[in-house]
C-alpha positions in Angstrom: 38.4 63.9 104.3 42.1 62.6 104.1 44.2 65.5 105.2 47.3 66.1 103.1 50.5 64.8 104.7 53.0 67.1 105.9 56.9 66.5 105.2 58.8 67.6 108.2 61.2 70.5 108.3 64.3 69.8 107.0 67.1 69.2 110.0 68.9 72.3 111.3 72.3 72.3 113.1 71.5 74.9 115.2 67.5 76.0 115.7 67.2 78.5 118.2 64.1 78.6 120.8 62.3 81.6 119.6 61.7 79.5 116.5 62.6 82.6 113.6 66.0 81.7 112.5 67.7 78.4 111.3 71.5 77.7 110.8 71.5 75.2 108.1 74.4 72.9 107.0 74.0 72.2 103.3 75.8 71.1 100.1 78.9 73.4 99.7 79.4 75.9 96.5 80.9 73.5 94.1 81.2 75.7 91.5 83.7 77.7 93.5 85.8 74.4 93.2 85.5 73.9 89.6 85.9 77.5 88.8 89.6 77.7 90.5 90.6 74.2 89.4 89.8 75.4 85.9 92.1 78.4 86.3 94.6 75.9 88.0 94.4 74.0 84.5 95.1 76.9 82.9 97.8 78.3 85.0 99.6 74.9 84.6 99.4 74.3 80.8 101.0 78.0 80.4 103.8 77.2 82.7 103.9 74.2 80.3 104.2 75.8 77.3 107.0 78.2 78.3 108.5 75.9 80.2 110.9 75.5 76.8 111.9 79.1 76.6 112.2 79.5 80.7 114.9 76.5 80.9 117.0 77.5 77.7 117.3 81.2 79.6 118.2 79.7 83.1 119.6 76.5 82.4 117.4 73.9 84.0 115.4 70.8 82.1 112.7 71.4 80.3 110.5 69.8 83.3 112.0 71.6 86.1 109.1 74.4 86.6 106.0 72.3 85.8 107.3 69.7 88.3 107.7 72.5 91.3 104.0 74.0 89.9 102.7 70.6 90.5 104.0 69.9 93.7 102.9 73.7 94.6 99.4 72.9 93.5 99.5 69.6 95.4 100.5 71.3 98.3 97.7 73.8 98.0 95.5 70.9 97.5 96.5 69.3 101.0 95.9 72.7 102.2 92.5 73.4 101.0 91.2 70.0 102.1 92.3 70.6 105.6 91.3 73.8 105.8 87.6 72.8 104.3 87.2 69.8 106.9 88.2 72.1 110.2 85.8 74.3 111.9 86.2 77.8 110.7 86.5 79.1 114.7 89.4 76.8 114.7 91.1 80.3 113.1 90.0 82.1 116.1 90.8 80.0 118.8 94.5 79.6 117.6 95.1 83.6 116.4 97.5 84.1 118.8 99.7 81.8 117.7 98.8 82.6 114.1 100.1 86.2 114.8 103.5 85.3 116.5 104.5 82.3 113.7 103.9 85.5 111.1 106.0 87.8 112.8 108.6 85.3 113.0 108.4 84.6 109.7 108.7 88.0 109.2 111.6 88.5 111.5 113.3 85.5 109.4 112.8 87.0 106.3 115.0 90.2 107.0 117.7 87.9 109.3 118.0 85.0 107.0 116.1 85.6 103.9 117.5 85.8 100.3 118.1 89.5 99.0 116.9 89.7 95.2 117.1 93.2 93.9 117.4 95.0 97.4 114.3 93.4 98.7 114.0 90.7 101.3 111.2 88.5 100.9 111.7 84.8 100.5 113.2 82.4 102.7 115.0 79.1 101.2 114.3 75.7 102.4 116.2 73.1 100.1 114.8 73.5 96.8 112.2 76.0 97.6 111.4 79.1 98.9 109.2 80.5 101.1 107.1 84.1 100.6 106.3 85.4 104.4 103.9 88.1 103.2 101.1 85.4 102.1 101.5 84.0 105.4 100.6 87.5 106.9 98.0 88.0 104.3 96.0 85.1 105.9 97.3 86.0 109.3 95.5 89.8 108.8 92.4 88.0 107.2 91.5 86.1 110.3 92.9 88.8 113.0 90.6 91.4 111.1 87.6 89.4 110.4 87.7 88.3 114.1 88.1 92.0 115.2 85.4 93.3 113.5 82.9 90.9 114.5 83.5 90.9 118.2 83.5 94.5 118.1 80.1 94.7 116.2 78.8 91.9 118.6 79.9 94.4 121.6 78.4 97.2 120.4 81.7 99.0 120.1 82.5 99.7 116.2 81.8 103.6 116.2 84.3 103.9 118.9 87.3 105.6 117.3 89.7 104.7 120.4 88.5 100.7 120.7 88.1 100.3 116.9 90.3 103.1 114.8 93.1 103.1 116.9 94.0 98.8 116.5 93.3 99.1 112.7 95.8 101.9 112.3 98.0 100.1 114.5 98.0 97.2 112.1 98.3 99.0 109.4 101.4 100.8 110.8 102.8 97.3 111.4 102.1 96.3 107.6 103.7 99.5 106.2 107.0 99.2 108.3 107.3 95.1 107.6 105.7 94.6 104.1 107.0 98.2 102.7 109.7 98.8 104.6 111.6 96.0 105.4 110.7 93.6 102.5 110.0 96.2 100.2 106.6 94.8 98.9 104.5 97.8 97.7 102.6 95.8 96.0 101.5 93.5 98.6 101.0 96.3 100.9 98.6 97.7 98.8 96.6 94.3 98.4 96.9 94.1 102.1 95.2 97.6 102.3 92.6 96.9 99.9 91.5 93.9 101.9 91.4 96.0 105.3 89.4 98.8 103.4 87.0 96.4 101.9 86.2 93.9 105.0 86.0 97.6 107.3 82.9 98.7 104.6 81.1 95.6 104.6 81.1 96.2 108.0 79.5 99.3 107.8 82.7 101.1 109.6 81.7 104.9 109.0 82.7 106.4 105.6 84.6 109.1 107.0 86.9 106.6 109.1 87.2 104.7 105.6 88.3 107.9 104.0 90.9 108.7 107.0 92.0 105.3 106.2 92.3 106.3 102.9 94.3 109.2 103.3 97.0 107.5 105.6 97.3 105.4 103.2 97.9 107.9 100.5 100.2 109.5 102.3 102.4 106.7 103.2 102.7 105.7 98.9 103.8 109.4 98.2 106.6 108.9 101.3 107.7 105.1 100.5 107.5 106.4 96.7 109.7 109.3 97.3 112.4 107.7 99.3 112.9 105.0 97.0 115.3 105.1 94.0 113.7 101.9 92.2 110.1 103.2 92.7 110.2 106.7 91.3 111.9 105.3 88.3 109.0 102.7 87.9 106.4 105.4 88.5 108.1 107.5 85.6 108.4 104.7 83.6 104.3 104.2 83.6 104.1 107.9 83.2 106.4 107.4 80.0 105.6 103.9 78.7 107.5 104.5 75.8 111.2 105.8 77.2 114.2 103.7 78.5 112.6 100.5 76.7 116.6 99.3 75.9 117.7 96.0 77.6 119.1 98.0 81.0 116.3 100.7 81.2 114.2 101.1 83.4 111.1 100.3 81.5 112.2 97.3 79.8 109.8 94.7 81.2 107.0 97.2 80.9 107.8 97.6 77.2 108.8 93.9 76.5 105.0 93.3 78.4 102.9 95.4 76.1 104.6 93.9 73.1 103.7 90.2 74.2 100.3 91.3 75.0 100.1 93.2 71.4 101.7 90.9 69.8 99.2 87.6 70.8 96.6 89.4 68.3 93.2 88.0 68.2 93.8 84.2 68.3 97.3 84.3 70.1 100.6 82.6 68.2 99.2 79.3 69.4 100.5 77.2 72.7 104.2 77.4 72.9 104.8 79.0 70.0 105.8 82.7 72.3 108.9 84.3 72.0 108.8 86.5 75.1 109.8 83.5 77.3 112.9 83.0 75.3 114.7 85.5 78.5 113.0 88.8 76.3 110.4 89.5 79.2 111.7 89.1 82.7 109.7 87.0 85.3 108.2 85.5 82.6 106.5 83.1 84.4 105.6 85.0 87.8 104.8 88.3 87.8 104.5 88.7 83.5 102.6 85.7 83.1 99.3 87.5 81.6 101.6 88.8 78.9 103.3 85.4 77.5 99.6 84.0 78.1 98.0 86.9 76.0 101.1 86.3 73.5 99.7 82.4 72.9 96.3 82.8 73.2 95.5 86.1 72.1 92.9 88.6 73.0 89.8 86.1 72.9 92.3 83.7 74.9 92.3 86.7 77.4 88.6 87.3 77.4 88.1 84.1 78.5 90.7 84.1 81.5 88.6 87.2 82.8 85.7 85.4 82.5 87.0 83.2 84.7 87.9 85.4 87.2 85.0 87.3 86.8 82.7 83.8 87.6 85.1 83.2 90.7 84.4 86.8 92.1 80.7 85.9 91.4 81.1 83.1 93.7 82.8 84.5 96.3 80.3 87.5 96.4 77.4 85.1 96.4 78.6 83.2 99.3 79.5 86.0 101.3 76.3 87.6 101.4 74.8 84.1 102.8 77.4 83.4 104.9 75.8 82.8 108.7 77.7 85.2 110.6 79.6 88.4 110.6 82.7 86.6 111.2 82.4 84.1 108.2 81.1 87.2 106.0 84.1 89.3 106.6 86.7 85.9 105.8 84.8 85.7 102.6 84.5 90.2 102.0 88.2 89.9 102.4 89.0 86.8 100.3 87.2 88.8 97.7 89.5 91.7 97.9 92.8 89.6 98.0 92.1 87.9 95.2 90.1 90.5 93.0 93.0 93.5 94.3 96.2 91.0 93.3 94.2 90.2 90.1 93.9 93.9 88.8 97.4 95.1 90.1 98.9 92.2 88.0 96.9 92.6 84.6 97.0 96.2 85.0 100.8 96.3 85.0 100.6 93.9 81.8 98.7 95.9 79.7 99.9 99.4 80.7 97.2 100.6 83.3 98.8 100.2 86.6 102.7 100.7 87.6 104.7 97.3 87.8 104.0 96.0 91.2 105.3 92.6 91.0 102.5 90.6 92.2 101.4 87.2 91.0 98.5 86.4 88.9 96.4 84.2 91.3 96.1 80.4 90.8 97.8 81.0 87.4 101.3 82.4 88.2 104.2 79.8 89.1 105.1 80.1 92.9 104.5 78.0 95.2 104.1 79.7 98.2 101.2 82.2 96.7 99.7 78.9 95.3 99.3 77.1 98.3 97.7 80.5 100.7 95.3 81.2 98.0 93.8 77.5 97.9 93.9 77.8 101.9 91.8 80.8 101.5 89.9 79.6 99.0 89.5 75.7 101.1 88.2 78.5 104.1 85.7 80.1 101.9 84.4 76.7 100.6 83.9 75.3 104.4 81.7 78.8 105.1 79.3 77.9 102.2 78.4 74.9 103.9 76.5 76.8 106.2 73.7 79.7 105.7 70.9 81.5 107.6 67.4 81.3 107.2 64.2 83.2 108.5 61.1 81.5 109.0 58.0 82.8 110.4 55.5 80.9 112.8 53.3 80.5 109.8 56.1 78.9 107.3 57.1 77.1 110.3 53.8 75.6 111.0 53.3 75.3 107.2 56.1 72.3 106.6 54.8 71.8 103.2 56.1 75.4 101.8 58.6 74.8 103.8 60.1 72.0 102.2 58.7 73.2 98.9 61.0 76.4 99.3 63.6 74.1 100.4 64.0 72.1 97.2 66.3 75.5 96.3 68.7 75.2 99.2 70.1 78.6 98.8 66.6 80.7 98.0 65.6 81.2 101.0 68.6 82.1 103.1 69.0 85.8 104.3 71.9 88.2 105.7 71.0 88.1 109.3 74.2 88.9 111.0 75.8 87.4 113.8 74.8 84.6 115.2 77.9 83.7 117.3 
């Protein structure tokens, strides 16, 4: 009697001797591309439609901002194609250098940088300007994703002196360049939120989390305190509805919640805003959820949180089969970047959260947070090529099953830890 025939085992990049576990390179998460190029698209027709309004208030053509979007997102582009095509150790092997071109930057920021409203945080070159913090956003991503996993891998991550102590350190460092000298609350407390979330996944004690916490805490209710601008924004999203005239202090929050009121169900229909016209202040950065709620209205709205909801799918999915602790943490603290700078902008638009300005990811104009979010995002697209899988002598000596399960090339892969 004919004996079936077997199909052999799919090829493995990496199959180690004891024959359990397989490190598979595979077809990458697509949908994670079309997912952000769709909210590219969307961030892009907005900036066209108040493109109008934005150029009548500050006197450039009518072109001026979708051109620089367009270069921003072709930059980003570049950026994410590189950064999909290197190896991800790449990061590792060049950190140091990552860390001293950020502190530079840093350093450049508060020597040469451009002062807007007390703060320093951009850096001109020509026609554009450079934002130093999303450089040491992706700078702490790697450093800290690194960290962790070599300390897991030495056996060393309940050891408050070897583990504790750095990640104070560097969040000492944050609070001092970030809040201090560049006066960026908000980014600090996206920075934070990424720290807090990659130290959970992991599985840094609760109780350090919470001392983590509490520093934190602390250090708002000082930088909060000692700054003129802050306190007056804190009182102003205590008391939405006071100092709402053209030179108070809650003006943008006020002009913000009538944009977003004002967009109804169906929105006022593309370009057809006012609040672009110079009534709502950064417009097209850090108020861009309002003139976008203003056009396209509350199911308009739905449907960008969709969106963003369907991206944090994504990146939750592939970070629990990513292949190592290393790759997971990237992809834990991706997640929190994005998902943190997400809800600290739409908060602030609709009256939940004190302004912060931060940008609306992939939809705000900017180029320089255009561009470090598509690197992160290229980085989290290279780990999805890659996931784990467990096999036991019986499904390895059974190829059919094997391949069977295979037709599904994400099924079967589980969160085995490092492998490095």
């Amino acid at each position: 009697m004919n004996q079936p025939r077997r199909r052999p085992p799919p090829q493995a990049s990496t199959y180690e001797k004891n024959g359990t576990e397989l490190l598979r390179k595979h077809r990458p998460d697509y949908a994670l591309v079309i997912i952000s190029a769709i909210l590219l698209a969307v961030g892009l027709i907005t900036i066209y439609a108040i493109s109008p309004g934005l150029s009548q208030s500050t006197n450039t053509s009518a072109s001026y901002y979708v051109i620089k979007q367009m270069i921003a997102i072709g930059l980003g582009l570049i950026g994410f194609a590189v950064v999909a095509y290197l190896p991800v150790e790449i990061w590792q092997r060049y950190l140091k250098q990552l860390i001293i071109i950020s502190v530079g930057a840093a350093l450049a920021v508060r020597l040469v940088g451009q002062r807007v409203n007390g703060a320093y945080r951009w850096i001109q070159i020509g026609g554009f300007s450079f934002q130093a913090v999303e450089l040491i956003k992706f700078t702490l991503l790697i450093w800290l994703a690194s960290f962790l996993a070599q300390q897991i891998k030495a056996g060393k991550l309940k050891d408050s002196r070897l583990t504790l102590k750095p990640i104070l350190l560097a969040l000492l460092g944050i609070g001092v360049v970030v809040a201090g000298i560049q006066s960026d609350l908000g980014s600090t407390g996206v920075m934070v939120i990424m720290m807090a979330t990659m130290c959970f996944i992991a599985g840094l004690p609760l109780k350090r989390v919470a001392l983590i916490g509490a520093i934190v805490v602390f250090g708002l209710v000082i930088a909060i305190s000692s700054s003129t601008y802050r306190r007056d924004r804190l009182f102003t999203f205590l008391h939405p509805t006071q100092n709402c005239q053209t030179t108070g202090t809650g003006y943008q929050a006020c002009q913000a919640i009538i944009a977003v009121g004002s967009g109804g169900i169906a929105g006022k229909g593309l370009a057809r805003g006012v609040q672009d016209y110079g009534y709502l202040p950064e417009s097209n950065n850090d108020s861009i959820f309002a003139v976008y709620a203003e056009q396209f209205g509350f199911i308009g709205s739905v449907v960008l949180l969709c969106l963003f909801l369907a991206l944090f799918i994504r990146l939750k999915n592939i970070m629990e089969k990513a292949p190592n602790n290393y790759t997971r943490f990237i992809v834990a603290g991706v997640l929190a970047w994005l998902a943190a700078q997400t809800l600290i902008n739409i908060g602030a638009m609709v009256g939940l959260l004190p302004l912060k300005g931060i940008t609306l990811p992939l939809i705000s104009y900017g180029g320089t947070s255009i561009v470090f979010v598509l690197v992160a995002l290229g980085l989290v697209f290279n780990i999805s090529h890659y996931t784990t899988a467990r096999i036991t002598d019986e499904e390895g000596s059974n190829n059919e099953n094997f391949a069977l399960r295979g037709r599904d090339r994400r099924s079967y892969y589980a969160n085995l830890g490092d492998r490095s």
